[in-house]
C-alpha positions in Angstrom: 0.0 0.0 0.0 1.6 3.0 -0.7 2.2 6.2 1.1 -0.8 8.2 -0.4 -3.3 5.1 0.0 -2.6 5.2 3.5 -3.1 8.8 4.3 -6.4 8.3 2.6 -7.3 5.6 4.7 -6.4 7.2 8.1 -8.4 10.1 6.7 -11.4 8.0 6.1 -11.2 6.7 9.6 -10.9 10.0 10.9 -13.7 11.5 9.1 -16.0 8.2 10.5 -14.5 8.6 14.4 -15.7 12.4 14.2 -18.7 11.5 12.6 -19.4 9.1 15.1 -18.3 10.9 18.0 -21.2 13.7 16.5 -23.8 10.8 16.4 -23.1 9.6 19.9 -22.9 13.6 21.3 -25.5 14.2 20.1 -27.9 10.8 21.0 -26.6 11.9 24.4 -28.0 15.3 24.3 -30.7 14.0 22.9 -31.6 11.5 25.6 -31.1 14.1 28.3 -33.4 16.3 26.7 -36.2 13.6 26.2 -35.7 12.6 29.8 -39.3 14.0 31.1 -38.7 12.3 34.8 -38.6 14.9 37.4 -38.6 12.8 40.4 -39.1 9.0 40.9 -38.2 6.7 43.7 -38.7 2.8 43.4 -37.6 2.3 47.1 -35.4 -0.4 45.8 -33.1 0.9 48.4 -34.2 1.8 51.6 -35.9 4.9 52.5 -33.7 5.5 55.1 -31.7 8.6 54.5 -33.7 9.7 52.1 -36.9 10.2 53.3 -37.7 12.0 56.7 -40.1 10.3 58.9 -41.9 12.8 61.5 -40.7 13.6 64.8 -44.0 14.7 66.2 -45.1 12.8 69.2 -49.2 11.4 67.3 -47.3 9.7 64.4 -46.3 6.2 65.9 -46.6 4.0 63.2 -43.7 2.1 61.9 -42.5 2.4 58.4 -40.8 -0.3 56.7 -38.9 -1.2 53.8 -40.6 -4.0 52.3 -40.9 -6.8 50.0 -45.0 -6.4 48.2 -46.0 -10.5 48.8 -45.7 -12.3 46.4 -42.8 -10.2 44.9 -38.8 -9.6 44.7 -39.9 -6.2 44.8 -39.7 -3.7 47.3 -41.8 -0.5 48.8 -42.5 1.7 51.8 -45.2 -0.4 53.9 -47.3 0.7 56.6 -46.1 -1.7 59.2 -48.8 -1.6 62.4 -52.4 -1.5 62.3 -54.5 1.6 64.2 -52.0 4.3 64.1 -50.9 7.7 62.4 -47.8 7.6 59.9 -46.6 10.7 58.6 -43.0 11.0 56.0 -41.7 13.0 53.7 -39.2 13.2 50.6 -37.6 16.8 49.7 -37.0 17.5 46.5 -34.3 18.3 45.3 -35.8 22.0 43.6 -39.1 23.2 43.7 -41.3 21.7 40.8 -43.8 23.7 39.1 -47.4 22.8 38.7 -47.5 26.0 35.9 -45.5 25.3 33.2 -46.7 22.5 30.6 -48.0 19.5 31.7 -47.2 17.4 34.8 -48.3 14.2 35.7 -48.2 12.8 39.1 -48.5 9.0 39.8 -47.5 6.6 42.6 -48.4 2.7 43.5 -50.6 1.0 46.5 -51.2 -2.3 47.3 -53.6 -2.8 50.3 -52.0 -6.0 51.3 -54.5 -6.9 54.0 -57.3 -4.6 52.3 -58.6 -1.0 53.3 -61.8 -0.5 55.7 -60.7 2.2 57.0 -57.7 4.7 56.7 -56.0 6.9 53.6 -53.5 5.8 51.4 -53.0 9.4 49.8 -50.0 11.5 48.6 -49.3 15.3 49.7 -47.5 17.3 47.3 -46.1 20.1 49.6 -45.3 23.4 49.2 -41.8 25.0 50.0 -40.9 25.4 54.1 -41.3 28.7 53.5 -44.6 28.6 53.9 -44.1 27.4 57.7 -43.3 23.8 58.0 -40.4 21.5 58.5 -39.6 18.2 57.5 -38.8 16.9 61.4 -42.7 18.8 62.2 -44.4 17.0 59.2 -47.8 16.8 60.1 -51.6 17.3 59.1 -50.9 21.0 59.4 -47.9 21.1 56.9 -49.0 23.1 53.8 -49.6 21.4 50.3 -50.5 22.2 47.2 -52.2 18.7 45.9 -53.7 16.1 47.8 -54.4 13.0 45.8 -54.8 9.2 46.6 -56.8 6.8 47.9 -59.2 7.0 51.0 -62.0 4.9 52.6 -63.8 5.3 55.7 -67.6 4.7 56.4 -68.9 6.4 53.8 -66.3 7.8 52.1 -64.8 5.6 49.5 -63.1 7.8 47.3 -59.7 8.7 45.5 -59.2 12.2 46.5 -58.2 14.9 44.4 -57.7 18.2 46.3 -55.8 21.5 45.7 -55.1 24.7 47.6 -55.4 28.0 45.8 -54.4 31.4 47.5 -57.4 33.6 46.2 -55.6 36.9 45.5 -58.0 39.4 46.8 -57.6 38.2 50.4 -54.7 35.5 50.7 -56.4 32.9 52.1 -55.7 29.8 50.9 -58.8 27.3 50.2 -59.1 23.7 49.3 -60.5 22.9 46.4 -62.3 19.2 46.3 -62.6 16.8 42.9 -66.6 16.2 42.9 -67.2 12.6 42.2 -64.1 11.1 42.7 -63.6 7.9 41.4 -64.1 4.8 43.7 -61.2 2.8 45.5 -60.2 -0.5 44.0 -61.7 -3.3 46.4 -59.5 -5.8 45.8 -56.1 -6.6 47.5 -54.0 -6.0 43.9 -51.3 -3.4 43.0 -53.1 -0.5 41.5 -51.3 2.6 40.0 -53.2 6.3 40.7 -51.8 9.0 37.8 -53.3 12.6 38.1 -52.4 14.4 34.8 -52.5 18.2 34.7 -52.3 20.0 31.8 -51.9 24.1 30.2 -55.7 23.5 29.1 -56.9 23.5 32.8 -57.7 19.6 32.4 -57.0 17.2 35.2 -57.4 13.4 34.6 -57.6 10.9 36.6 -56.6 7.4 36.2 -56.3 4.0 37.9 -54.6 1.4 36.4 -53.8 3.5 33.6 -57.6 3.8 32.6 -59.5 7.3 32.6 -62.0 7.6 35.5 -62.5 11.3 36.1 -61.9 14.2 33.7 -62.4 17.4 35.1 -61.4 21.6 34.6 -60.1 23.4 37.3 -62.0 26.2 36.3 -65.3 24.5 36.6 -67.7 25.0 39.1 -69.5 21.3 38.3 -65.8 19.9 38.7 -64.8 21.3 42.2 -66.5 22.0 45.6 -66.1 25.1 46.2 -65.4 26.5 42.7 -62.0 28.2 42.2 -63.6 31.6 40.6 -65.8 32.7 43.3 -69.7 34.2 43.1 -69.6 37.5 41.7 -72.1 38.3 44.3 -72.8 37.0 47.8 -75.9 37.4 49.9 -75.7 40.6 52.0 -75.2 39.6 55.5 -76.0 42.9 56.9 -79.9 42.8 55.4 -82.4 41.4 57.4 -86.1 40.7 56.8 -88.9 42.9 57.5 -91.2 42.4 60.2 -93.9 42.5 57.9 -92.7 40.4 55.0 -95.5 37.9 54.5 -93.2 34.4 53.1 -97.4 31.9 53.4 -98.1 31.4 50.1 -101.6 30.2 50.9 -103.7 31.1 54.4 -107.7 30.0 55.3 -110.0 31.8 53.9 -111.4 34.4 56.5 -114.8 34.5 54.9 -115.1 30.5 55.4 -118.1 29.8 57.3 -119.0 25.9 58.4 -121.7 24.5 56.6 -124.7 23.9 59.1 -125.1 20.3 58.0 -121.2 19.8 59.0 -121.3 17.6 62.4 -118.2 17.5 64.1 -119.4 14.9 66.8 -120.1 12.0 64.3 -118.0 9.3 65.1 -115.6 8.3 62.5 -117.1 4.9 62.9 -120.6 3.2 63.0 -122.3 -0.3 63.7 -123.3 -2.0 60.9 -126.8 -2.4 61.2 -127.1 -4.8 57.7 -125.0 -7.1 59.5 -126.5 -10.5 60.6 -124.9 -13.4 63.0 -123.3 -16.3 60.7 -125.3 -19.0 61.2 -123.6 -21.6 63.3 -122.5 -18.8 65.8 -121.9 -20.5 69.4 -123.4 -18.0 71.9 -122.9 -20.0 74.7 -119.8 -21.1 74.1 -116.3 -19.4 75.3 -113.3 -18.7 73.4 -111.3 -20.7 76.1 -111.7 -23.4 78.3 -110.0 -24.9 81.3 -107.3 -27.5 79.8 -109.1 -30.9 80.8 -105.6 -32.4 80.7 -103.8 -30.2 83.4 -103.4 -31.5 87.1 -102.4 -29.6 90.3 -98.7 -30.0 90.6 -98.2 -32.4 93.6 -95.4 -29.5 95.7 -98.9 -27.6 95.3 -99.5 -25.8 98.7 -103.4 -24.7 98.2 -102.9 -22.3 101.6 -99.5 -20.9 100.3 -100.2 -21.0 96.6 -104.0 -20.5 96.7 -107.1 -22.1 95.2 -105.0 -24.2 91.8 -106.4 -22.9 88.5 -105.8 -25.1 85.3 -103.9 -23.5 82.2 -106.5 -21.8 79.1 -106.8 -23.5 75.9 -108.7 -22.3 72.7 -112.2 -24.3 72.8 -111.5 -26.8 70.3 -115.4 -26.3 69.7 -114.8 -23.0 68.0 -112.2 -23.9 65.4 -115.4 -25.3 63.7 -118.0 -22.7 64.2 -117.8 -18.9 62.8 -117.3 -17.9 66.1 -118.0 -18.4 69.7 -119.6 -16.1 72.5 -121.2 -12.7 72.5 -121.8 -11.6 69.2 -121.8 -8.0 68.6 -122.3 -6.4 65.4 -118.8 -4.9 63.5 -118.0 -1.4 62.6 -118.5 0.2 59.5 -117.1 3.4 58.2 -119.0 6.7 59.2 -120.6 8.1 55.9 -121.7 10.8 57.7 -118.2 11.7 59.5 -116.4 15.2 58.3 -114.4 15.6 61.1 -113.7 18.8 62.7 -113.9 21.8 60.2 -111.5 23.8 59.1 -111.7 27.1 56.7 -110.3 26.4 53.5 -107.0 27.7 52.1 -106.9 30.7 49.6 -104.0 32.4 48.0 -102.5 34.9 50.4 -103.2 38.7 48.8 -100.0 39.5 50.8 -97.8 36.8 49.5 -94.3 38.4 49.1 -92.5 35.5 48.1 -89.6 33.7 50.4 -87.1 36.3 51.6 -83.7 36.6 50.7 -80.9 39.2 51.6 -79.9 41.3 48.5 -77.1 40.5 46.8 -73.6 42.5 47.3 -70.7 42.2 45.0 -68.1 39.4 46.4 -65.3 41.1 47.9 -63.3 37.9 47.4 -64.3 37.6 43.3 -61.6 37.6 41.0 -60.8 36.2 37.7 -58.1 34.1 36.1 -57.3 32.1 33.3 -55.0 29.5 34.0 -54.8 28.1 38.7 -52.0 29.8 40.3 -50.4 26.8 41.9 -47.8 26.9 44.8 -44.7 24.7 43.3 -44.0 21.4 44.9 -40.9 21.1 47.3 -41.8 17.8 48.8 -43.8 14.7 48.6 -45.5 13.3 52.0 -47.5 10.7 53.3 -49.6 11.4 56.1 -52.4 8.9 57.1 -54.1 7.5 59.8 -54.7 3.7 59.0 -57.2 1.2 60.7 -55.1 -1.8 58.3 -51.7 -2.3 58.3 -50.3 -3.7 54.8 -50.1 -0.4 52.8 -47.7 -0.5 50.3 -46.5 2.7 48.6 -44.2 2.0 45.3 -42.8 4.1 42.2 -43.0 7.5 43.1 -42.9 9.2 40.4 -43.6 13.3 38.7 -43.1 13.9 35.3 -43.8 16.2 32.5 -45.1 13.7 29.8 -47.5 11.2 30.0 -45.8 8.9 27.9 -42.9 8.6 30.4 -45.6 7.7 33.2 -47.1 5.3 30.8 -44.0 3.8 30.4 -43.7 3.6 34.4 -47.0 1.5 34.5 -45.6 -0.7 31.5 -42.4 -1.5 33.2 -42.7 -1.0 37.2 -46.6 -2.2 37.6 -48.0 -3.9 34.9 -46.0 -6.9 35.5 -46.4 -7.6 39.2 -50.3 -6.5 38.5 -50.9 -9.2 35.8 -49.2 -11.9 38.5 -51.2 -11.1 41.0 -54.2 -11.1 38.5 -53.6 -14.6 37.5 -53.0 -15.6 41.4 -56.4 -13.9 42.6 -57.9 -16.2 39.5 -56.6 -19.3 40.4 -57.6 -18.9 43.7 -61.3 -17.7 43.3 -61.2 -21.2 40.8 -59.9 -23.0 43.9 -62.5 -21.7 46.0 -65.0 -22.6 43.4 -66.0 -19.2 42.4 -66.4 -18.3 38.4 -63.0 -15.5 38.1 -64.9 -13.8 35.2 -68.0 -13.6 37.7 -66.0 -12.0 39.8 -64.5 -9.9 37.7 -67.8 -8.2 36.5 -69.0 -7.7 40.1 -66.4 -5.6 40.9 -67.3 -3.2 37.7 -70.7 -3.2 38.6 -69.6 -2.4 42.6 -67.4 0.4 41.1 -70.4 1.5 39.4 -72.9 1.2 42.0 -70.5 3.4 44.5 -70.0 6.4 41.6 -74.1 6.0 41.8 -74.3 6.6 45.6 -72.1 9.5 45.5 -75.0 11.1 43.4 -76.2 14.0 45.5 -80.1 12.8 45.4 -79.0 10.1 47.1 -77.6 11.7 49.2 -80.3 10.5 52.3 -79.7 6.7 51.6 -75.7 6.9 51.0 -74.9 5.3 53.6 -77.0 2.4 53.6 -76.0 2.2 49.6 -72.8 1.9 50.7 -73.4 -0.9 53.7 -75.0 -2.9 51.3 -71.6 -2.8 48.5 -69.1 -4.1 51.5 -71.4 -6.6 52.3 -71.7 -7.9 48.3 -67.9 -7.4 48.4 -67.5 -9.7 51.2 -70.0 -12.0 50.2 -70.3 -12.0 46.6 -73.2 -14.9 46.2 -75.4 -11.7 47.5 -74.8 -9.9 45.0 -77.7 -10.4 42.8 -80.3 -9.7 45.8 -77.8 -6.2 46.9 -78.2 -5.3 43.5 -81.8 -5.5 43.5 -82.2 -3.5 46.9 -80.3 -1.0 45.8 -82.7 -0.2 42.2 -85.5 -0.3 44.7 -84.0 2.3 46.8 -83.4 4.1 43.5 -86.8 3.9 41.8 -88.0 5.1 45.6 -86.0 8.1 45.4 -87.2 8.9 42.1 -90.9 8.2 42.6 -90.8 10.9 45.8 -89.0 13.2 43.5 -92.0 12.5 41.0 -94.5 12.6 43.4 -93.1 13.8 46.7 -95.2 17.1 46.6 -98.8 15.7 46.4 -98.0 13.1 49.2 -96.3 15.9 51.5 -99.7 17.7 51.4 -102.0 15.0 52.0 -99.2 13.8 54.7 -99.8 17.3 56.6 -103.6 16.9 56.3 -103.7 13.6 58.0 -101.6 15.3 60.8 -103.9 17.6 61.1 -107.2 15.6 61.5 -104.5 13.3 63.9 -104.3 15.7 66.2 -107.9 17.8 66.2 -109.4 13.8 66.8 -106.7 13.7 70.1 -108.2 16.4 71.2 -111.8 15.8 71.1 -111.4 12.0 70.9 -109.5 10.9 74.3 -105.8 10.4 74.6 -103.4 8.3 72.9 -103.2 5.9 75.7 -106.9 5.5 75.4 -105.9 4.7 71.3 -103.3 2.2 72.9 -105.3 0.1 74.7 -107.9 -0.3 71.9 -105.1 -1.5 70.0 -104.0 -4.1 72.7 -108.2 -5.0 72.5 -107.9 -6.0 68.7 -104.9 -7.9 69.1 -106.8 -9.9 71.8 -109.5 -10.8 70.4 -107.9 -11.6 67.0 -105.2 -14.2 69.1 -106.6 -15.1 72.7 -103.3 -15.8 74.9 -102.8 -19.0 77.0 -102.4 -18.5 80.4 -100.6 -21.4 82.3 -101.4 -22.4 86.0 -101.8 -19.5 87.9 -102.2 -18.7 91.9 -105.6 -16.6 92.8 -105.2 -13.9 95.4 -106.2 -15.2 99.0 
């Protein structure tokens, strides 16, 4: 090879080193600028160190690093049953909630299920605003609240976030309405809360869509970020002589003079004839012929023995044995007391209400002026131990938490999947059964959060723990529930036209109390009727000496 083929050569080698020394500089760059992870922990290692567990005196639970059952891999696990837990992870700078989109998403597994306790997240806001990592508590200010919690009759995966209105500086939490449901099963679930420039927050579970909302909505959030323009003026009162009865008695009324307020509501039938057959002289009862005087009787100390009551085994073939008296019929001829009848009220003013004043604490925006994020905590109090918190993450694509959920809980999700299935085969049970009864329990909880149900929530929600515990109810919880539905409706429907005859009847109730005797006298005509409809049997008794 000669002198000038080998400078050509070295130069073509040169040329592809550079060249390929470009490619890799810049694949690098590259890489680092598609890196969208902010923060993410996978507790792999232990916590300690990193994160700051609370020095305040309440927060006694133990946290743990863990292995999740079933797995080689590890999390931060709520150790001890009944107690508060409260840690926190600094950041390493302030993340903003502003700028593009941000996605926050973590892991659970509630190991030994969830009746009662949180397994939320708290995105806090810097120390400036008054807290300190050693202090962690409820108190500690934060900017997003989101994760799971279920107590009584909350079963919900929160979404909350602090806004400082800027007319007054007070900071107030805004609350998700409708949150989605908490998964009742004992699997690894992933919660992602995805924030974006639009004002749109999703929320998912598993990396499906359960809740869309807008922050600037007022149907989204409880209370509304953008406050009333007006508010009811709490210096006005009501005049004395505002007149809110829609209806009053006529004043011109006069009682008929055929209207008899003494008839009784009740008459003998006099068409009413004795069945034939009818034993006069017979009693209802009779002495059992079969009883004898106990031999330890002591006729001086015990008195004269009387034998036990039967029924008169006569009667059960007769219409009817002793006195026959003639029944009761319905009054046609009873009105009751009298009362004027109601007119519209000439005075009628409407119901009052103060005027309205403008809201001193209105003000507009267009996008939520969120507090950055200096720290993630936990703070919970827990009923169950067997909380599991994994892969921690924040990021500013959601892409790169879907590729989280791909890599981190997908996995261990679909092996837990396939040992819930084997197990529910094991125990007999139908897996795809089971699987549809959850969907329709996640749907029947979204239904009781609906506020006209707002009466029978808690009964709704006693009746879904007990299908989820005992699933072969299911069918019958289901139907109790559409009944307590369709009732709900049919008052809505028709709740006005029963509320007026409702009042009526209390009204005759109580002018018949008056002119009719007491309601003990009522009482003891009640105790008559069941009497006579079911004689009692009286067993040997002693008579007074």
């Amino acid at each position: 090879m000669g002198r000038g083929t080998q400078l050509f050569v070295v130069g073509v080698l040169f040329l592809v080193a550079c060249s390929s020394f470009h490619q890799l500089c810049a694949s690098s760059s590259s890489s680092s600028d598609d890196d969208h992870t902010i923060f993410y922990d996978s507790f792999d290692d232990s916590f300690e160190g990193r994160w700051i567990v609370s020095d305040k005196e309440e927060y006694q639970g133990v946290w743990k690093h863990s292995k999740s059952e079933g797995h080689d891999d590890y999390g931060l696990l709520v150790s001890e049953k009944a107690r508060k837990y409260a840690i926190v992870k600094e950041l390493d700078s302030p993340v903003s909630l502003k700028d593009g989109t941000v996605v926050l998403q973590f892991e659970t597994r509630l190991q030994n299920g969830l009746e009662c306790g949180g397994a939320y997240l708290k995105y806090l806001r810097p120390q400036e605003a008054g807290w300190k990592a050693k202090e962690f508590d409820n108190e500690s200010p934060y900017s997003i609240m989101f994760g799971p919690d279920k107590c009584g009759a909350t079963n919900k995966v929160h979404f909350i976030f602090k806004h400082k209105n800027p007319k007054n500086g007070e900071y107030v939490e805004h609350h998700l309405k409708f949150p989605p449901s908490v998964p009742s099963d004992k699997l690894s679930h992933v919660y992602t809360a995805i924030l974006k420039p639009n004002n749109d927050v999703r929320i998912l579970i598993d990396g499906e869509e359960k809740k869309k909302a807008n922050f600037l909505s007022a149907e989204d959030f409880e209370p509304p970020l953008i406050p009333a323009k007006t508010i009811p003026d709490p210096d006005d009162k009501k005049p004395e002589d505002w007149d809110e009865r829609a209806q009053i008695p006529d004043p011109n009324a006069v009682k008929p003079d055929d209207w008899d307020e003494d008839a009784p509501m009740e008459i003998e039938d006099e068409e009413a004839v004795k069945p034939e057959g009818w034993l006069d002289d017979e009693p209802e009862e009779i002495d059992d012929p079969d009883a004898a005087k106990p031999e330890d009787w002591d006729d001086e100390e015990d008195g004269e023995f009387e034998a036990p009551k039967i029924d008169n085994p006569k009667c059960e073939s007769a219409p009817g044995c002793g006195e026959w008296k003639k029944p009761m019929k319905s009054n046609p001829a009873y009105k009751g007391k009298w009362s004027a009848p109601f007119i519209d009220n000439p005075n009628y003013k409407g119901i009052w209400k103060p005027q309205e004043i403008p809201n001193p604490a209105y003000f507009e925006l267009e996008r939520p002026d969120f507090e950055p994020v200096a720290a993630i905590g936990i703070e919970i109090w827990t009923m169950q131990d067997g909380i599991l918190f994994d892969n921690v993450l924040i990021a500013k694509d959601e892409k790169t938490a879907e590729s989280y959920r791909e890599t981190t809980w997908k996995p261990k999700f679909e092996v837990e999947k396939e040992k819930q299935k084997a197990e529910d085969l094991a125990a007999g049970s139908d897996s795809s059964l089971t699987s549809f009864q959850k969907k329709v329990f996640d749907i029947l909880y979204k239904i009781a959060d609906l506020p006209i149900l707002s009466t029978y929530k808690l009964k709704i929600y006693d009746l879904i723990e007990k299908g989820e515990k005992q699933p072969n109810l299911s069918i019958g919880i289901l139907v109790s529930i559409v009944v307590i539905v369709f009732t709900v409706i049919f008052k809505l429907i028709f709740g006005g036209k029963k509320q007026a005859r409702v009042e009526k009847e209390k009204t005759e109730v109580a002018d018949t109390s008056n002119n009719q005797g007491s309601s003990g006298d009522n009482e003891e005509e009640e105790e008559k009727k069941e009497d006579t409809a079911a004689p009692r049997r009286r067993g040997g008794s002693r008579r007074e000496t």
